[in-house]
FIKOLZA-1660 file (N, C-alpha, C; in steps of 0.1 Angstrom, whole numbers, plus 5000, padded with zeros to 4 digits):
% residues 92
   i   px   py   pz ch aa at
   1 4913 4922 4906  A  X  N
   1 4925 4913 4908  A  X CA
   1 4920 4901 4916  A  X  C
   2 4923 4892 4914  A  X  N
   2 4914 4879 4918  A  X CA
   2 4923 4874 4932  A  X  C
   3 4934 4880 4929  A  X  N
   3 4943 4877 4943  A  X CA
   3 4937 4883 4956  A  X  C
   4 4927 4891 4953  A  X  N
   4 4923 4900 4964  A  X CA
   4 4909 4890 4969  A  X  C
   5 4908 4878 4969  A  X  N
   5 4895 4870 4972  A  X CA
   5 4905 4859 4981  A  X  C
   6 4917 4861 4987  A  X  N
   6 4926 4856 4995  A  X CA
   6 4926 4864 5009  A  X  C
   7 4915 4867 5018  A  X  N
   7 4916 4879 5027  A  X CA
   7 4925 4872 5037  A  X  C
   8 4930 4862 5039  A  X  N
   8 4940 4860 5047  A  X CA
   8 4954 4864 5047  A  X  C
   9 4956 4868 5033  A  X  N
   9 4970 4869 5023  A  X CA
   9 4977 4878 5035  A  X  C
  10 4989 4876 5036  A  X  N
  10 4999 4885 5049  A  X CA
  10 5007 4891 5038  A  X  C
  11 5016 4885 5025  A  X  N
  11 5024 4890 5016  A  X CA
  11 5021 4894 5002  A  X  C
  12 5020 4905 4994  A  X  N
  12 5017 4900 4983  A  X CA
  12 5028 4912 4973  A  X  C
  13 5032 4910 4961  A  X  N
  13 5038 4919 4955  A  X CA
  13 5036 4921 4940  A  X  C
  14 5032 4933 4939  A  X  N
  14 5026 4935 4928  A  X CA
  14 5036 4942 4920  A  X  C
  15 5051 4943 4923  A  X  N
  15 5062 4949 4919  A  X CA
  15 5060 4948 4901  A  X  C
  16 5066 4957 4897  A  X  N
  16 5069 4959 4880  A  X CA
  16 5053 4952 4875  A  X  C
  17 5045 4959 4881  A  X  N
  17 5030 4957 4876  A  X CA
  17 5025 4959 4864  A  X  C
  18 5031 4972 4863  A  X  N
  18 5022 4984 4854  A  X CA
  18 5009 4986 4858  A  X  C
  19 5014 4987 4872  A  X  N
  19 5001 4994 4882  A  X CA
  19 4996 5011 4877  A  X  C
  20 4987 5011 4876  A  X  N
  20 4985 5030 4872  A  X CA
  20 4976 5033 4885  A  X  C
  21 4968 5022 4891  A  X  N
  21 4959 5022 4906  A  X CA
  21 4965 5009 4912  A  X  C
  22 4964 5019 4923  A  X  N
  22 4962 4998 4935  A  X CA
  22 4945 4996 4932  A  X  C
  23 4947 4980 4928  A  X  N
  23 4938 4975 4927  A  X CA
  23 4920 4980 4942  A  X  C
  24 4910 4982 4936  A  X  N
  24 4900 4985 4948  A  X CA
  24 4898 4967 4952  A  X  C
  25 4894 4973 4965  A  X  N
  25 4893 4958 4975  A  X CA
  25 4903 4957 4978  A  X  C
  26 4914 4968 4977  A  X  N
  26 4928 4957 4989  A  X CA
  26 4927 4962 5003  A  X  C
  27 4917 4972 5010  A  X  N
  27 4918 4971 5025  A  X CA
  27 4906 4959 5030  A  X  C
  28 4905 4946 5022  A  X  N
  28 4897 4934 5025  A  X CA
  28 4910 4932 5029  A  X  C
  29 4923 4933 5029  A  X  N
  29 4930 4919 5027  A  X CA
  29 4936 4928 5045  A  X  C
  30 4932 4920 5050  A  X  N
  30 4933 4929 5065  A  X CA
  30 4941 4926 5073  A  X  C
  31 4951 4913 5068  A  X  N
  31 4962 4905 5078  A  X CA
  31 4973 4911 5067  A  X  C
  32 4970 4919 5063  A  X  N
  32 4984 4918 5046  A  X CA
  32 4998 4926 5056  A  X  C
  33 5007 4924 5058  A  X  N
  33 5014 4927 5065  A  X CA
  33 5029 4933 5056  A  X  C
  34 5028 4926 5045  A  X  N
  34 5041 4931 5037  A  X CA
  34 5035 4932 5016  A  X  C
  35 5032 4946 5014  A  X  N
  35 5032 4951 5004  A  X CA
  35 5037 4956 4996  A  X  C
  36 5045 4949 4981  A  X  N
  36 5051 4954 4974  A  X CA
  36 5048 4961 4961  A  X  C
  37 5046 4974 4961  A  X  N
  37 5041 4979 4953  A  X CA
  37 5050 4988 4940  A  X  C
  38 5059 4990 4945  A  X  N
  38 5076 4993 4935  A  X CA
  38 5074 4992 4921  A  X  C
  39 5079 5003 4916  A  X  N
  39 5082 5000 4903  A  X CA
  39 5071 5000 4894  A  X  C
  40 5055 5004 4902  A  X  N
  40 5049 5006 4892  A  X CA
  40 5051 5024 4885  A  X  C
  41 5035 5026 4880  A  X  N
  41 5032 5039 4877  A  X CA
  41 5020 5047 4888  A  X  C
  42 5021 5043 4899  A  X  N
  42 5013 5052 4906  A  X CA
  42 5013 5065 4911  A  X  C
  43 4998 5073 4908  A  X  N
  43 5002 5083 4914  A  X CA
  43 5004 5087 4927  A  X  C
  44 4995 5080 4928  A  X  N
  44 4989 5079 4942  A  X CA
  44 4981 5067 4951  A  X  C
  45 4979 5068 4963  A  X  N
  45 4978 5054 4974  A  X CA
  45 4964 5061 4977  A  X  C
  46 4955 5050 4976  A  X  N
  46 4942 5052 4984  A  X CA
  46 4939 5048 5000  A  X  C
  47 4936 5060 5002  A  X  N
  47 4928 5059 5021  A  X CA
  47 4928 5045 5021  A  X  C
  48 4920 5036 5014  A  X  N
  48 4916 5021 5018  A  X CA
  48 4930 5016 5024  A  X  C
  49 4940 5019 5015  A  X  N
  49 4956 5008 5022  A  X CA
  49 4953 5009 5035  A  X  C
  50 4951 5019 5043  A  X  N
  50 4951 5017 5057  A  X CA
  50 4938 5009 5066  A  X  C
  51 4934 5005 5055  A  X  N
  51 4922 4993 5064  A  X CA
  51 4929 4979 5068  A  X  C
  52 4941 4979 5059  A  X  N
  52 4949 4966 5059  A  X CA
  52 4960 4967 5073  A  X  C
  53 4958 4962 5083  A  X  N
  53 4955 4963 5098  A  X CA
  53 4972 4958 5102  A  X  C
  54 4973 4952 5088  A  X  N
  54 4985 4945 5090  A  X CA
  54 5000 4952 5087  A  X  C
  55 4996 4960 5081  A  X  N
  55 5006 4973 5077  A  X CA
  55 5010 4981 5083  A  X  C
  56 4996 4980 5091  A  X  N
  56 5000 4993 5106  A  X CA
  56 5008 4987 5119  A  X  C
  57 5009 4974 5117  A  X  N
  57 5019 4968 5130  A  X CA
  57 5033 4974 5126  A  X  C
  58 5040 4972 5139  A  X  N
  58 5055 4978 5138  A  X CA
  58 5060 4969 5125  A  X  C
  59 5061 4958 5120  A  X  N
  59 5063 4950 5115  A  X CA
  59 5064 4951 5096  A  X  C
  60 5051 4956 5099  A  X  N
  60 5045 4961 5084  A  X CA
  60 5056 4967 5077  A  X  C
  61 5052 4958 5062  A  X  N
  61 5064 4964 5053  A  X CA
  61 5054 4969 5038  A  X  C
  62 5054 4981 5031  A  X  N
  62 5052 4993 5023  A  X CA
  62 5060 4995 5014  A  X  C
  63 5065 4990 5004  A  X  N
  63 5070 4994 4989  A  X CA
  63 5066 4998 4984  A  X  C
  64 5070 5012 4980  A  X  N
  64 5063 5019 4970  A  X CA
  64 5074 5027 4962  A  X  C
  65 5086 5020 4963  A  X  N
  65 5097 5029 4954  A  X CA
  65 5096 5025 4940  A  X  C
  66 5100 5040 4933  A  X  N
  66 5100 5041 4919  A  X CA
  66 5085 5040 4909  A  X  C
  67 5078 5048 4923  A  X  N
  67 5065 5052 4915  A  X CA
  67 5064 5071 4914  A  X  C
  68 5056 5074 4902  A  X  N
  68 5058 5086 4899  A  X CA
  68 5047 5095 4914  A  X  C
  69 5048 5093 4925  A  X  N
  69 5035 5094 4937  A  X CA
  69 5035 5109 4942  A  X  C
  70 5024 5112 4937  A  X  N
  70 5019 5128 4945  A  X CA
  70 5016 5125 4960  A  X  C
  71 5004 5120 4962  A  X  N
  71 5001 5115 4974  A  X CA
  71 5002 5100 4973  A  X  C
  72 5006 5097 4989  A  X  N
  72 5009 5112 5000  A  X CA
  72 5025 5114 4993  A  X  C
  73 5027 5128 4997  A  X  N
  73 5039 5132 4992  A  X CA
  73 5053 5127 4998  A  X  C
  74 5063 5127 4989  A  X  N
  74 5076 5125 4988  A  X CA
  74 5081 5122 5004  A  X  C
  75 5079 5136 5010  A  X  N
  75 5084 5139 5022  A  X CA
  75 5078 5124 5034  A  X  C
  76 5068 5123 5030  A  X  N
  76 5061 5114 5039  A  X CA
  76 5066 5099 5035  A  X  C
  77 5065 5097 5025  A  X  N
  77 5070 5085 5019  A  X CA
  77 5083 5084 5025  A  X  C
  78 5094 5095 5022  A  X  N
  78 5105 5090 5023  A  X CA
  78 5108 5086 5041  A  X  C
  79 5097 5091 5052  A  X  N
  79 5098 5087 5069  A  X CA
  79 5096 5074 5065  A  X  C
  80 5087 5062 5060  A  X  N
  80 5088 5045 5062  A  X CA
  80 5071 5042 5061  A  X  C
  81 5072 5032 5064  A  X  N
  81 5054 5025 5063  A  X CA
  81 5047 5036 5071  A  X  C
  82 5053 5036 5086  A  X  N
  82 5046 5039 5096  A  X CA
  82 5039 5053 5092  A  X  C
  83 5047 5064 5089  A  X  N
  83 5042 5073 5083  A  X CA
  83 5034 5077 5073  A  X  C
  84 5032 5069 5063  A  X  N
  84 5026 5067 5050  A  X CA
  84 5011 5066 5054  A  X  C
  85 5012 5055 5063  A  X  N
  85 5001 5044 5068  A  X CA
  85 4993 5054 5078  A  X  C
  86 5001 5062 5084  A  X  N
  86 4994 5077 5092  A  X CA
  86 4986 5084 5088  A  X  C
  87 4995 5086 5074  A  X  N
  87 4987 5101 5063  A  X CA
  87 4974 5091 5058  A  X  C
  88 4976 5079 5053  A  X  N
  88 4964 5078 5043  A  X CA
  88 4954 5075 5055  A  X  C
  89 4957 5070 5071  A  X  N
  89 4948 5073 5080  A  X CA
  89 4945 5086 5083  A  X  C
  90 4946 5093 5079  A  X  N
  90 4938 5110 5081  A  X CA
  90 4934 5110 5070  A  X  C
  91 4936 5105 5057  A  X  N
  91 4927 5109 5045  A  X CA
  91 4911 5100 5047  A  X  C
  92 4911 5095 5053  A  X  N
  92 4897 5087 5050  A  X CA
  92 4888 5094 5054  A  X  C
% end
């Protein structure tokens, strides 16, 4: 994804993608602070999201509604960023 050679990017949304992965190389984007990832087909979130430094501030915003997502699971998803951004920091 060529957007990903923007490592300063704070916002980006990839909503009604027809995402089936998040793109590899998005924990480069290390200031990304508000990610919209909604509405794709994902199953799942890679450990990397949490290199993105900017997600983990109180601030940080995580869409990921209306994806089919195993991991991390429902339960965790449905606590907010902060949680999400927890679990995929214990997966790495």
């Amino acid at each position: 994804l060529a957007v990903l050679q923007f490592t300063k990017l704070t916002r980006l949304s990839l909503r009604r993608a027809l995402l089936f992965e998040v793109p590899a190389g998005i924990g480069e984007l290390k200031v990304l602070a508000h990610l919209d990832l909604g509405l794709n087909l994902l199953p799942t979130l890679p450990a990397e999201l949490s290199d993105c430094q900017g997600l983990l501030l109180r601030s940080g915003v995580l869409l990921v509604d209306g994806n089919p997502l195993h991991t991390p699971p429902k339960e965790i998803v449905s606590r907010g960023t902060a949680a999400v951004m927890a679990y995929l920091k214990v997966c790495i």
